[in-house]
Every structure is written in C-alpha cells, then in structure tokens.
LUMDRENDREN-647246 format. One line per field, with one value per residue (C-alpha): residue number from 1; residue in one letter; x, y, z. Coordinates in steps of 0.2 Angstrom, whole numbers. Example, Ala and Ser with C-alpha at 12.3 -4.5 7.8 and 13.67 -1.06 7.14 Angstrom:
num 1, 2
residu A, S
u 62, 68
v -22, -5
w 39, 36
//
This chain:
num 1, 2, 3, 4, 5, 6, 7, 8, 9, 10, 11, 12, 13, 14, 15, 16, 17, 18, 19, 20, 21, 22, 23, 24, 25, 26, 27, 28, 29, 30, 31, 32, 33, 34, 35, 36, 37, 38, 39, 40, 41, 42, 43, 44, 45, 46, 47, 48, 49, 50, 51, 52, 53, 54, 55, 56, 57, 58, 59, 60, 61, 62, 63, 64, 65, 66, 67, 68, 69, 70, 71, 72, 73, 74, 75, 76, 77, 78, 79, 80, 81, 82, 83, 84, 85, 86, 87, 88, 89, 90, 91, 92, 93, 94, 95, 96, 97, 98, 99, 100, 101, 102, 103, 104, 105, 106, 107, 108, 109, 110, 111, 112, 113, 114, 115, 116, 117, 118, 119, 120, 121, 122, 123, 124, 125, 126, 127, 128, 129, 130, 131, 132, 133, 134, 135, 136, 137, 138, 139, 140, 141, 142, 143, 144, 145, 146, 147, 148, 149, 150, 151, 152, 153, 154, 155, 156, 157, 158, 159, 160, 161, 162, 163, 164, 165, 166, 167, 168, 169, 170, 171, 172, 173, 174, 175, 176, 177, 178, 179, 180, 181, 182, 183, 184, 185, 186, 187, 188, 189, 190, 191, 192, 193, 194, 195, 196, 197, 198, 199, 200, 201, 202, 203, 204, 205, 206, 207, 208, 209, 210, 211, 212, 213, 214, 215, 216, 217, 218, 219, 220, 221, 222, 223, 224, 225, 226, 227, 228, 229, 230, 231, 232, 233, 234, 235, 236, 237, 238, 239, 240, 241, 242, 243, 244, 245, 246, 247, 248, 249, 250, 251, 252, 253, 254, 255, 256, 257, 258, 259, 260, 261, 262, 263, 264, 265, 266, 267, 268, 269, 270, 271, 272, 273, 274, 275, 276, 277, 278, 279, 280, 281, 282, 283, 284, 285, 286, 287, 288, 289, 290, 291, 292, 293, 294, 295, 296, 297, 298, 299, 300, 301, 302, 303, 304, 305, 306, 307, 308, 309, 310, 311, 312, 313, 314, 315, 316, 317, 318, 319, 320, 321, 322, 323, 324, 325, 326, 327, 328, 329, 330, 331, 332, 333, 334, 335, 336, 337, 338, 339, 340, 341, 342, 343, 344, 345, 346, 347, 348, 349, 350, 351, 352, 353, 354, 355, 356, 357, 358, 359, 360, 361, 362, 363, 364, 365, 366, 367, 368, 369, 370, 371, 372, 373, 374, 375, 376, 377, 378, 379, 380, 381, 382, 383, 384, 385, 386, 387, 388, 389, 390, 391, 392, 393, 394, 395, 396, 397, 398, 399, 400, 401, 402, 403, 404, 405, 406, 407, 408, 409, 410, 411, 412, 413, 414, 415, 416, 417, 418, 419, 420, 421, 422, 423, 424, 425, 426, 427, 428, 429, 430, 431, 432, 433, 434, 435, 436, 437, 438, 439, 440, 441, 442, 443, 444, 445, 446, 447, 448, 449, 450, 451, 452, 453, 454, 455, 456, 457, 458, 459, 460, 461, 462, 463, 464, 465, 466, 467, 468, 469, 470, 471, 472, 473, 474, 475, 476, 477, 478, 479, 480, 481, 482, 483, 484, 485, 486, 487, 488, 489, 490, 491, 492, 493, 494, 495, 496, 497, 498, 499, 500, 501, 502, 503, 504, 505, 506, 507, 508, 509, 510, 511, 512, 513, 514, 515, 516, 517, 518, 519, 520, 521, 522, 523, 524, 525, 526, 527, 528, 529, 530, 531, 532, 533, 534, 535, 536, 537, 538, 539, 540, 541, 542, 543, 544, 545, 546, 547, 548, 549, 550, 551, 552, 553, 554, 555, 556, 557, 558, 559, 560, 561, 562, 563, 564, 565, 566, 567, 568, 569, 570, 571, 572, 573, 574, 575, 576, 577, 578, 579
residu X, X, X, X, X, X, X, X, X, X, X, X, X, X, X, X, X, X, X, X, X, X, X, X, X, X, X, X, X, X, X, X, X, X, X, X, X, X, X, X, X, X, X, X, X, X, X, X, X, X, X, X, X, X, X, X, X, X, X, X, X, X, X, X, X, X, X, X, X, X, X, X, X, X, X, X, X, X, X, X, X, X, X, X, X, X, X, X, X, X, X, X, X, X, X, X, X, X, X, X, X, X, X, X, X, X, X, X, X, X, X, X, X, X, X, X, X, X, X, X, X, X, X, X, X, X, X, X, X, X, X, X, X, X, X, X, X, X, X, X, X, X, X, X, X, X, X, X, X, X, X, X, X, X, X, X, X, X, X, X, X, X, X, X, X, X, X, X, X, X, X, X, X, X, X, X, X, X, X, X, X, X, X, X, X, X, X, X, X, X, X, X, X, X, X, X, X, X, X, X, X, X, X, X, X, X, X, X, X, X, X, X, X, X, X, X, X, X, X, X, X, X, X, X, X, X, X, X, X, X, X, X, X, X, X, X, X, X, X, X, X, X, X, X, X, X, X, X, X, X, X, X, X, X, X, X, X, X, X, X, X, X, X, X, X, X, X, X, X, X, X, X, X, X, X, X, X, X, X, X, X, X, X, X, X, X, X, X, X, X, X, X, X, X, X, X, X, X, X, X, X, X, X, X, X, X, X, X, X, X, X, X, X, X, X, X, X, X, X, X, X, X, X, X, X, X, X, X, X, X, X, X, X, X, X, X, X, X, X, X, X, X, X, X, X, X, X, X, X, X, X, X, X, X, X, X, X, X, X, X, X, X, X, X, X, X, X, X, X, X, X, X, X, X, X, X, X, X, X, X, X, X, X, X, X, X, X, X, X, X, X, X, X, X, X, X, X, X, X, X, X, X, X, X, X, X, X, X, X, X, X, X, X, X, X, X, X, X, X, X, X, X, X, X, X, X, X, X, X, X, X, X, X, X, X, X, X, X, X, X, X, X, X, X, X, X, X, X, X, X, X, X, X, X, X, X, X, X, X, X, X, X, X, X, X, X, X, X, X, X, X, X, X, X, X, X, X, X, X, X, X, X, X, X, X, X, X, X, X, X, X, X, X, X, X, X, X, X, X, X, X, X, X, X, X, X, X, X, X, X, X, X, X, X, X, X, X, X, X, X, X, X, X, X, X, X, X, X, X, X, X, X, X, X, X, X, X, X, X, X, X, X, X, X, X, X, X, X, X, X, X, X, X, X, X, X, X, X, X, X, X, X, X, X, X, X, X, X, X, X, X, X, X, X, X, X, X, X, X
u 381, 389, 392, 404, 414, 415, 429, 440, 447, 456, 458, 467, 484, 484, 494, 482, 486, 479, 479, 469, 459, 451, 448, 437, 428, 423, 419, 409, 400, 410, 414, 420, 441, 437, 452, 467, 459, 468, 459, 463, 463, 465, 484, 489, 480, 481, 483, 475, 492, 480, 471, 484, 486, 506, 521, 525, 509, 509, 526, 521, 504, 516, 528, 514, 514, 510, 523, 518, 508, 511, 504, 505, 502, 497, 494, 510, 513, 531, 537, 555, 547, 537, 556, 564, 553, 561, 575, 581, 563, 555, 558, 550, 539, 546, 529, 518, 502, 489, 473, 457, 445, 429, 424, 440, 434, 429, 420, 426, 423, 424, 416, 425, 421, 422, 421, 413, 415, 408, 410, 421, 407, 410, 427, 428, 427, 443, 450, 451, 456, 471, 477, 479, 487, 500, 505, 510, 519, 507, 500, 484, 471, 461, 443, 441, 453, 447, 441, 421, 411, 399, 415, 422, 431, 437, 426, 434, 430, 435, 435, 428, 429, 415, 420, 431, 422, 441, 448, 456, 456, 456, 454, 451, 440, 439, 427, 433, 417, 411, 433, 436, 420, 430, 424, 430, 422, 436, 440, 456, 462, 472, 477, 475, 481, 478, 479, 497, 491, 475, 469, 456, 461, 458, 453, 464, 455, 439, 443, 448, 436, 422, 427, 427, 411, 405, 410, 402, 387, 390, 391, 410, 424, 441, 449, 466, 481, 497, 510, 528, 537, 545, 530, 528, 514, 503, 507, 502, 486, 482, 488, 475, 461, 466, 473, 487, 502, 495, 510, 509, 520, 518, 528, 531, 539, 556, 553, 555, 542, 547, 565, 567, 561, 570, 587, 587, 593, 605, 616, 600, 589, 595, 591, 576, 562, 569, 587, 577, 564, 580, 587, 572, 572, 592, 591, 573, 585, 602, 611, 624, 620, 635, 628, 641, 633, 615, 610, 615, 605, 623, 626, 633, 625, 634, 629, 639, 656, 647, 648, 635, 635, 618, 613, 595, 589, 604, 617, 634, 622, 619, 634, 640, 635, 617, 615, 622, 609, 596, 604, 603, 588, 591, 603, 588, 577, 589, 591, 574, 570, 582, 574, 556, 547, 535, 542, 535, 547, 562, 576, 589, 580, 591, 589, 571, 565, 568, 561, 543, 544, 543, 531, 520, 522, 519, 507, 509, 526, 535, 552, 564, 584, 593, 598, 589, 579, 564, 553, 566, 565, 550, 535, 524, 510, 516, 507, 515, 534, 533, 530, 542, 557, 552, 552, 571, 578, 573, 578, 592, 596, 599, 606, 616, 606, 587, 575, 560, 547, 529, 516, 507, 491, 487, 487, 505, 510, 525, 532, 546, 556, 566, 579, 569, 552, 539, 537, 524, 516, 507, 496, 504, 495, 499, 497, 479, 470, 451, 443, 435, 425, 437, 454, 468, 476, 492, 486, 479, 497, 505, 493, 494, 513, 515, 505, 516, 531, 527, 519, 537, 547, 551, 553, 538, 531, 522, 533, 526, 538, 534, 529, 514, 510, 510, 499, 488, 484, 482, 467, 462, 468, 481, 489, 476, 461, 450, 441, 423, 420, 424, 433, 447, 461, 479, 492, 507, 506, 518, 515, 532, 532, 545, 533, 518, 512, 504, 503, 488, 494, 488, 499, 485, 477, 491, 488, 503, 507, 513, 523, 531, 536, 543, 552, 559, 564, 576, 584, 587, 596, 603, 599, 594, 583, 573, 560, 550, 539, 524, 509, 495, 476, 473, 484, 472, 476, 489, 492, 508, 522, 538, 542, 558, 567, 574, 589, 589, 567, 559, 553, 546, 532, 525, 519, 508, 518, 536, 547, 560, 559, 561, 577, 585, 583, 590, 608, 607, 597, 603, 595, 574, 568, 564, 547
v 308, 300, 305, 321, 309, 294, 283, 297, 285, 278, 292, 301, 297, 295, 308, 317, 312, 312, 295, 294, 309, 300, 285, 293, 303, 287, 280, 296, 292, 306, 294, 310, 317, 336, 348, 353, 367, 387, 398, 416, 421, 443, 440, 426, 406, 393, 377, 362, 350, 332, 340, 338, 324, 322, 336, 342, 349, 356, 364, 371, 380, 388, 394, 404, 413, 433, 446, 453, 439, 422, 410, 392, 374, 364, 346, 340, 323, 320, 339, 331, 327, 344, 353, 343, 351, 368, 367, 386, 393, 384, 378, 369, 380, 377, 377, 364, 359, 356, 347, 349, 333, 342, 326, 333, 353, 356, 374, 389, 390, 407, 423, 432, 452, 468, 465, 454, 445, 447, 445, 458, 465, 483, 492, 502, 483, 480, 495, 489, 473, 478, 492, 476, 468, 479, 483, 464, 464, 453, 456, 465, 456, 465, 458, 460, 446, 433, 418, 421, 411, 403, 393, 389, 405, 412, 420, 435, 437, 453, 456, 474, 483, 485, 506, 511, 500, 498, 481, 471, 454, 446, 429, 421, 402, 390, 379, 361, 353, 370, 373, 356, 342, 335, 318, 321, 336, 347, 366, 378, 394, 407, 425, 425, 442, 452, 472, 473, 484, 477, 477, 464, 448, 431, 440, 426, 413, 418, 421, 401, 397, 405, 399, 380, 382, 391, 375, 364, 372, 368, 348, 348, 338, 345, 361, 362, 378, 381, 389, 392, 377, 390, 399, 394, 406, 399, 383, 382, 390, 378, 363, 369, 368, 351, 354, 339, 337, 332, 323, 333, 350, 364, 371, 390, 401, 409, 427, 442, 442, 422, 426, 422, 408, 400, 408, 406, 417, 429, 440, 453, 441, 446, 462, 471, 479, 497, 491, 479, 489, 501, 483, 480, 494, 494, 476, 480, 495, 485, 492, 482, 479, 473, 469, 475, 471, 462, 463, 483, 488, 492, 489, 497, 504, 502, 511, 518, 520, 529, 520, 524, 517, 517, 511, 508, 528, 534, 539, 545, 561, 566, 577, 571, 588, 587, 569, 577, 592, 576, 566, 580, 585, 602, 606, 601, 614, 628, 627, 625, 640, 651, 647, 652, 634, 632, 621, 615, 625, 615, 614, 600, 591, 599, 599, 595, 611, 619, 604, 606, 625, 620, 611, 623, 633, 620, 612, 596, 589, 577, 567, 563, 558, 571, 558, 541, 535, 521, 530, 525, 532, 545, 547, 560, 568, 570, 582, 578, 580, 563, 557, 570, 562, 543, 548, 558, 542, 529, 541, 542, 523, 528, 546, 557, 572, 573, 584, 592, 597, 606, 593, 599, 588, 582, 570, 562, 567, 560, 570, 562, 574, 566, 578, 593, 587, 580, 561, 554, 560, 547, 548, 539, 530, 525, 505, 500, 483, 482, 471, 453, 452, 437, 442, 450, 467, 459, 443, 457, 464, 452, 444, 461, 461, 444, 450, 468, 459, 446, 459, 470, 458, 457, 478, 484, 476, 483, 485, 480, 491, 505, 517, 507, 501, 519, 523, 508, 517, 534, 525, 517, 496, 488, 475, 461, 470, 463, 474, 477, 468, 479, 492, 500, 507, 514, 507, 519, 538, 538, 533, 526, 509, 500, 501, 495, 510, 510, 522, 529, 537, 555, 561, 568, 575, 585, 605, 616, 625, 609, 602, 619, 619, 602, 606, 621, 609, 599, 615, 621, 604, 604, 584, 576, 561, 565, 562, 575, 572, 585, 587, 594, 600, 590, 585, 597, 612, 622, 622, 612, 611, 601, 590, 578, 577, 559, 556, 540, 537, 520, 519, 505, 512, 523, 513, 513, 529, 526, 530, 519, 525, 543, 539, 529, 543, 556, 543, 537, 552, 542, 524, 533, 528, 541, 551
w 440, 454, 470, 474, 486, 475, 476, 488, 498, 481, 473, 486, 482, 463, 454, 440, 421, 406, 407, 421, 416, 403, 413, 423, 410, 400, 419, 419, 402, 393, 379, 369, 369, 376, 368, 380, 391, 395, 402, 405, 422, 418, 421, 410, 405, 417, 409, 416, 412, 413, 399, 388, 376, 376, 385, 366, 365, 382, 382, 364, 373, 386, 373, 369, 382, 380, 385, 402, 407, 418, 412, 425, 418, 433, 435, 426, 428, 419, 423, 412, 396, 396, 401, 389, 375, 379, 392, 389, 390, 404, 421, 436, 447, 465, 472, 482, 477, 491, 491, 502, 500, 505, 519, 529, 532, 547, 548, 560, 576, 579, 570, 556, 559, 553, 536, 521, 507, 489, 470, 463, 449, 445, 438, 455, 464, 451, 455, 472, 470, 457, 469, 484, 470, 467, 485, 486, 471, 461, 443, 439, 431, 414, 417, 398, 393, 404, 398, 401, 418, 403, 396, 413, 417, 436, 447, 459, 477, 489, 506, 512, 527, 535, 541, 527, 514, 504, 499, 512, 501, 488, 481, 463, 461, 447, 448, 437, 433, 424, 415, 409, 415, 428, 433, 451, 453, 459, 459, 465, 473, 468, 470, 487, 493, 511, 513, 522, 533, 537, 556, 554, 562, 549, 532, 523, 531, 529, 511, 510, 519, 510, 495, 500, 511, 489, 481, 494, 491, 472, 475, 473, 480, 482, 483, 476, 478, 472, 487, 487, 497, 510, 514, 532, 538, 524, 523, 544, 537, 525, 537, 550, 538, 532, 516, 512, 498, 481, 471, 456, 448, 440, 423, 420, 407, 412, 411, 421, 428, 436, 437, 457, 455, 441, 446, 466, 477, 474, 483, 482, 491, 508, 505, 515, 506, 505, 497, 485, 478, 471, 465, 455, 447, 443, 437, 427, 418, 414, 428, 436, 452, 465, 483, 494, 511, 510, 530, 529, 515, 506, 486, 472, 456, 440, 422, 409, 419, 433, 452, 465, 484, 493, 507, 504, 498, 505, 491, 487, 480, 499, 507, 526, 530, 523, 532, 548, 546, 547, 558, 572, 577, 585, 567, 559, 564, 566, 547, 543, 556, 543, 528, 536, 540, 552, 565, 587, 599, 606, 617, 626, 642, 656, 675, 681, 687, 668, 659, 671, 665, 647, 651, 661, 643, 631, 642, 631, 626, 614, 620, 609, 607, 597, 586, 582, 569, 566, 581, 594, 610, 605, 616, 612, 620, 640, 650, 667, 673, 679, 662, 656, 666, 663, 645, 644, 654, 640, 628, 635, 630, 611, 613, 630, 623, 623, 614, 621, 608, 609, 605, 590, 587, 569, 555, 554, 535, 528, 509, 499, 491, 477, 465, 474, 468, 478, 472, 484, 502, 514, 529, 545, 554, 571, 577, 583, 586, 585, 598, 597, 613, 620, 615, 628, 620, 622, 610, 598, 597, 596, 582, 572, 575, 566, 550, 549, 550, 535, 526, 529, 527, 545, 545, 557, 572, 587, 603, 620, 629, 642, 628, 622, 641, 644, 629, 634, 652, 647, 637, 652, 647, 650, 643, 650, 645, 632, 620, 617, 600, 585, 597, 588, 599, 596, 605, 602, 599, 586, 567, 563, 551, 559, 576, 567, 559, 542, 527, 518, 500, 498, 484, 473, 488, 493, 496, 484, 502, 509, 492, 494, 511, 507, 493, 504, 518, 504, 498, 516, 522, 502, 502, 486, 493, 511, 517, 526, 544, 546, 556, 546, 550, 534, 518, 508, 517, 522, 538, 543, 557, 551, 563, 557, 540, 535, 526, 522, 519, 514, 496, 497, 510, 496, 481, 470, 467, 457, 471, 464, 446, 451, 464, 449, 437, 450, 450, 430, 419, 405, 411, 411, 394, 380, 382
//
C-alpha cells in the first residue's frame, strides 16, 4: 500500500470522477470494478457520486430515495448530465465542498475544557444526540437502519459535559478506505451540530478536530465536508483549520424536507424564528401563508375562507383588551389578584423617600417599566436605595411609569398556555460564562453572545450595559476580570432569551398546582395564547408567585414540544389531521 500522502501535491486539484477513481484503484492493484456504494447514515444513504459508473444510474439510485429521509450523492462530477436524468425531481445542492489534506493540520494550541468526546454506543447516548438534533432543526438518525461499521458504515461521536453529563455535540465520520477502498485514503464529516445553549467555548472545534486528529491516527489522508456556501461562521471555522475548496458538487432529491434549498428564499425567509416556526407549520398543513411585513414578524394565514393576522403568536384571537391587560404590568396583577393568584407586592416608583420605604419592607426589590418587553429595563435583586434610583432612571428610558416589585427568589419558570391548556413549561436560565484561566469576562461575553445570536437567529445576546456591570460587581469582577478556569458565573440576574438566557424543558415535570395556576392566569386576562412568567421553589411543587404574563410568547423557545402544532390548531381546527 502506498503512502497516505502519495502523490498530494498532484492530486490536490483534480476533480473526483469515476474515471479517475478507477485509475487509481488499478494504480492501487484493485484490478476488480467494486459496485456503485450507498450507505445509510440513520437519516438517509449517502452516495459516493465517483462510484458510479455513468449519471443514469446515479440519478436512478437517488430516485430511490425513501419518504422521510435525505439522501446526498456527493462527488458529482457532471452535476447536468445527472439533473438531466430527472429535471423535476432533482436539483443542485447549494453547498461547498471543503477538503482538509492531513499534511496541512496544524493541532490546537489551546485546551478544550469542561467537556469530552466519545462514540455514541447506547440508545440513552442516541437519545441525546437525536434531542441536539431536533433543537437544530436537523433529522434524527434510527441506528437500526444504518448501513453496519463492518461494511463501511458511519461512526457517531458526542460531546458531553463534564457537570451535567447531557449532549452538547455532535458529529458523524465516514471513514473512505473502509466505505468504498479508496485508493487516496480519504474520509468525511457530517452532522455536525452544537447545543444552542451551550456555555462551553469551542465544542465544534474540538469535535472537528478530533475527528481528524481519529483519522490521522488511522493512516488517512484527507478530510472532506459538505457546508452551505453562505454559512460564514463555519466556513471561517473550517478556513482556520486549513480546510480549502474542492471542485466538486453534490445532487439531492426535491422534497420537503430540501425545499429551501431548491426554491431560494422566499418572502418567509426574512422572518425571525418565532414568526417562522408558525410558517412551517402553516405551509407543512396547506395553509396559505401571505407575508405581510417580514422584519415585524407580521403574515397572514389563509384556510378554507378564514383569514388570520399574526404577528409571530400574537393573533387576531387575542382581544386589545386582553393584550392591554399584558402589556400593563400593574393591570396585569390587579386582575390576577381578583381571581386568587399568588402574586410579589407592587406599587409605581414615586418620590425617593416612599420608594426607600418599600424597600425597608421588602428588604429586596425588583425594578421594572410598566410596560416593556424582552427583559428591557428590568434589574432585579436591589437591596440599596442607591441601586433602587439608578435602576428607575434606566427604566425610565423605555417607560415614564416604573414598577417596584418584592424580590421573590427562585427558579425562573416560564408556562405556555395555548387554547386554555398548558402546551409546554421551561426552566429560564439566566446568561453565564464559565472561566478559562486566561480569558477577560468581557471576551467570554462577548464570545458566548456570538454563539446565542447564531443559534437564535440573531434573537438573544448578552448586554454589556450597566445592568450586567452592576451584576458583575455585586459578584465581585468586573468586566476585566479573568475567571478561575472552569468557573461558572452569571452575568445578568434576569433569565430573558433575548439577553442571553437559555431554556431547559420541564413539561413533564411540571407539578398540577402550577398548570392550574397557569391555566387560571389565561382565563383571568381571557387571552387565547400567553405565556406565563413564575418563580417557583421547584417545577415539581407548588409553590409559585406569578411574576409577568406575555401576550405575544416565543414558540419557538419551547421545542421539542409541538408549540406550533397546538397554536395552528387553536386558528384552523379543521387543518389538525384525523386522530
């Protein structure tokens, strides 16, 4: 056998064919024509395109393709003769394929911690990996239909955290020698996904980088991927490790799954994750769907002669009165108060000397505008009237009047209420960075407000404003500081996504005593979608203060559970498909 890096200077910019393919194999002393190669990767085949002897027989394989899966034929020299086969079917994948040659990696300087990375081997490891999956929209693999590792099947990999021991990461190898004897001793990446909410600085590259450093170790050559051509953030990834433009394509089926990509962008594609998970859904049922002002989150639903106007959750189905009864905080709770809820004492900030009384009876306060939304102009926790008054003055910047609340401490618990039935609940957990050793705080925002706004679709990111300097101090850093390796410290008090929060689904968790308080809060404020805002001594008990009810509440924040399907029904009962 010759040597892994044999010839790579020449070969480095030939385009793979079957032509070639076979050169080398007979170079190789495979005298013998190995059949076309699929392998099944647990969410559809992969079809290794230079494997195939002509594009008829190619584009005959894809056709084949199984309903619910994706399959990818990769390596595609003469992408037209292959689409000529079947125009109407299939299409040309709008992805780059990049290429690592093995003599150009250079390892990491720095120290990846916090978590680690292992073969995915038992069905709780799948569990895991499928549930990262789903949150970023990707297809879950069945490890029973994959093609098996003894005839040149995929091999998983996760990333675990080292405190919670969940998934934060996931990646799938194929290694070529062992799918299809390839003569230049190549293998490939894919299903590369990180934990949206995931804390831990360079999972993605680590996952990368241990899969080269694995197929290194295995005598191989190159590592190939597959990345859309307008995703920047992983594209400067891959550039940084050396990976360069191979000139090749891939061929896909249309189908739903693929639609975006054969179709382009639409009028929904402006839309931000809360309007478009609705979108999906309507276009998923057959409803019309008219996109009425993309950057607002506003469209219209269209079934059976029946128009609705949303913006985002936000419906024709919810009165001005009941958004109003949200809107205004101090409404809010009067009406919750009449129906029997346990709610934090409140009243307007007024002159100083009454707003220090308050305090001297609370002891602990919260500061917020009347009326605002997304965490603006909240700070929580204040136990001196200096911090008191600098609070009401920013809060000041988004509403005249100003609420003072008693601080109740807690788990930040957040119900959606959907047609007066509880449809998912969620743990809120504020911002927080976890410390390197060499790293500033401010880089370590910064850095974790990068990854929460690609994951969000540019919907939450971390502040550095006077509320998280404040939070930083009362802590005893600031900005400057640099945390004790594997550190973790919050930098805002309140959980809100759109300042870098996160969510932790608790639906099945939840205690009856809270669902009903919910559901009571939705029939006080008679408001069809809401989403209500509790603190809780924990989500299996009863215990609760409401602390905010939200008209117009993200859906998209709450999968795995079918927030989107339930809102759908509640506008087009005839549009949910027979039980």
């Amino acid at each position: 056998m010759k040597s892994p890096a044999y010839g790579q200077r020449l070969l480095r910019g030939q385009t793979p064919s079957y032509q070639r393919l076979q050169a080398l194999m007979a170079e190789d002393g495979q005298s013998e024509r190995q059949p076309p190669v699929a392998l099944h990767c647990g969410w559809g085949r992969l079809l290794i395109g230079h494997t195939y002897p002509d594009p008829a027989s190619l584009a005959d394989d894809l056709l084949g393709e199984q309903p619910g899966e994706r399959d990818i034929a990769l390596y595609v020299a003469a992408p037209h003769q292959v689409l000529a086969r079947a125009p109407q079917q299939l299409f040309l994948d709008p992805s780059d394929t990049l290429r690592l040659w093995f003599s150009d990696y250079r390892p990491a300087r720095r120290i990846f911690r916090g978590f680690s990375i292992r073969r995915v081997q038992s069905e709780a490891d799948w569990d895991g990996l499928n549930r990262l999956y789903q949150t970023r929209g990707m297809l879950q693999v069945e490890p029973g239909r994959m093609t098996p590792r003894e005839d040149g099947g995929p091999v998983y990999w996760l990333a675990e955290d080292h405190d919670s021991k969940a998934v934060i990461g996931g990646v799938m190898g194929l290694n070529h020698v062992e799918a299809y004897h390839d003569p230049e001793h190549g293998s490939s990446l894919w299903c590369l996904a990180v934990e949206p909410t995931c804390t831990r600085p360079g999972v993605g590259e680590a996952l990368v980088r241990h899969l080269i450093e694995h197929f290194m170790s295995r005598g191989l050559a190159y590592l190939d991927l597959s990345v859309l051509h307008d995703n920047r953030q992983a594209k400067n990834l891959y550039a940084k490790l050396g990976f360069r433009e191979l000139p090749t394509f891939a061929v896909k089926r249309k189908n739903s799954i693929n639609q975006p990509l054969f179709l382009g962008p639409g009028p929904a594609a402006g839309l931000n994750p809360y309007a478009r998970i609705i979108v999906d859904e309507a276009n998923r049922r057959g409803i019309e769907v008219q996109v009425d002002d993309a950057e607002a989150g506003l469209f219209t639903l269209i079934h059976g002669g029946r128009r609705i106007r949303c913006r985002e959750s936000l419906s024709d189905l919810t009165s001005a009165v009941s958004m109003t009864l949200c809107q205004d905080k101090q409404l809010t709770q009067r009406w919750l108060a009449h129906a029997g809820l346990n709610l934090p004492a409140q009243r307007l900030a007024g002159s100083r000397a009454e707003n220090a009384a308050f305090l001297a009876a609370h002891r602990r306060l919260v500061v917020k505008p009347v009326n605002g939304e997304q965490g603006q102009g909240v700070a929580v926790d204040l136990s001196t009237p200096e911090e008191v008054e600098k609070a009401i003055r920013a809060a000041r910047r988004f509403d005249s009047r100003v609420l003072l609340e008693s601080f109740h401490s807690g788990q930040d618990l957040r119900i959606l209420v959907i047609g007066f039935e509880v449809v998912a609940a969620a743990l809120r957990h504020p911002a927080e960075v976890i410390g390197d050793g060499r790293t500033s705080i401010r880089a370590l925002i910064e850095a974790q407000s990068r990854r929460r706004q690609a994951a969000s679709g540019g919907e939450s990111r971390i502040p550095l404003d006077a509320e998280t300097e404040r939070v930083l101090r009362q802590a005893g850093y600031d900005h400057d500081s640099v945390l004790p390796e594997g550190q973790h410290l919050a930098v805002r008090r309140t959980a809100n996504l759109h300042t870098g929060g996160c969510l932790e689904d608790v639906t099945e968790q939840l205690h009856p005593a809270l669902a009903e308080a919910a559901v009571r809060a939705a029939r006080a404020l008679d408001i069809p979608v809401v989403g209500l805002d509790l603190l809780v001594e924990a989500v299996d008990r009863p215990d609760y203060v409401i602390i905010e009810a939200n008209e117009r509440a993200g859906l998209a924040n709450h999968e795995p559970q079918p927030t989107a399907a339930r809102f759908v029904d509640l506008l087009f009962p005839l549009s949910q498909a027979p039980k």
